[in-house]
C-alpha positions in Angstrom: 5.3 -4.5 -17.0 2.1 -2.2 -16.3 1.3 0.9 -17.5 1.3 3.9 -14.9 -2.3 5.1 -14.7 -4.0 8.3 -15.7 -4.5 10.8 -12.6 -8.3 9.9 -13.3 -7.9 6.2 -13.1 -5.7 7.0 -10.0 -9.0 8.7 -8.3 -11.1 6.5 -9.6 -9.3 3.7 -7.5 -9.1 5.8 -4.9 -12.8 6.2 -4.6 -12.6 2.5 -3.5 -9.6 2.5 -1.2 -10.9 5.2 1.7 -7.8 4.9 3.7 -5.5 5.6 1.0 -4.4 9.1 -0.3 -1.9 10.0 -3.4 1.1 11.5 -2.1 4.2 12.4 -4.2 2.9 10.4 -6.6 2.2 7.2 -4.7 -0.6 5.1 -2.9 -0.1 6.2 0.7 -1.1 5.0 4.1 -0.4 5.3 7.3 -1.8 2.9 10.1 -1.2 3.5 14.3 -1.2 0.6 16.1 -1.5 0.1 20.1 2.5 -1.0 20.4 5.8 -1.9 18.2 4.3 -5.6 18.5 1.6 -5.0 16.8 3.4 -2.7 14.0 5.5 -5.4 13.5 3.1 -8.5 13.2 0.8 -5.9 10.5 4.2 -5.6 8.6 5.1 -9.4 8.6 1.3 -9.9 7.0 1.7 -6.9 4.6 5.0 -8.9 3.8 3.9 -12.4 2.4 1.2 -10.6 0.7 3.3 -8.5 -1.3 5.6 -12.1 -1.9 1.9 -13.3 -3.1 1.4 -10.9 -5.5 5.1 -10.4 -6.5 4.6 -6.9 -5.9 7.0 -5.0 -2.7 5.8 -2.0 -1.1 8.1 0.8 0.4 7.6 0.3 4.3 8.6 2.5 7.1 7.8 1.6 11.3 8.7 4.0 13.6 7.4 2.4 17.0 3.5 2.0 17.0 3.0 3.4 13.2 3.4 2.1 10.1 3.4 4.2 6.7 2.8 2.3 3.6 4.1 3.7 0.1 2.8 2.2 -3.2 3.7 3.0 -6.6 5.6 0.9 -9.9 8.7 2.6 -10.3 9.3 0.6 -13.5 6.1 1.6 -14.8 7.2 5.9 -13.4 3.8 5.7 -11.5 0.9 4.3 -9.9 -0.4 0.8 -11.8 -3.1 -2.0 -11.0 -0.5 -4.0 -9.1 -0.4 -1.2 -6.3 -4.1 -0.9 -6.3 -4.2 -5.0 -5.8 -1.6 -4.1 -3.0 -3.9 -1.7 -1.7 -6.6 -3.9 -1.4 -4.7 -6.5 -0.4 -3.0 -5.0 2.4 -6.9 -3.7 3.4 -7.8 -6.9 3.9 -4.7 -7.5 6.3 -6.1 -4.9 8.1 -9.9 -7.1 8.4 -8.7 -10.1 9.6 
């Protein structure tokens, strides 16, 4: 199991995810896309990225957007798995 980490360490990895924020105590982000088809193929990627890392994000899609929660709820916070999340699901968003 990780360790939650620090609020510090928290902005500290937020200083290198731009497109995330902390919200109720989680990585968020939200992403618009042009349609539902597109919202959907983004969540299939985010999904066998998450089954890579062994890691599951809390996902919501309401047509054309897509909001993205991350946080360890074993670990009662934030951890370096959502931050690999994070940074994984950024480079969904590249390709």
């Amino acid at each position: 199991m990780s360790e939650a980490m620090s609020p510090n360490e928290v902005r500290g990895a937020l200083a290198d995810l731009p497109a995330w924020s902390l919200e109720n105590g989680k990585l968020h982000r939200e992403v618009k896309f042009r349609d539902f088809a597109e919202a959907l193929a983004f969540l299939v990627r985010v999904g066998i990225e998450a089954e890579k890392l062994g890691h599951h994000p809390e996902l919501g899609n309401v047509y054309s957007r897509v909001t993205i929660d991350l946080t360890s709820h074993d670990a009662g916070g934030v951890t370096d798995k959502d931050v690999s999340l994070a940074k994984a699901i950024d480079g969904v968003m590249d390709r």
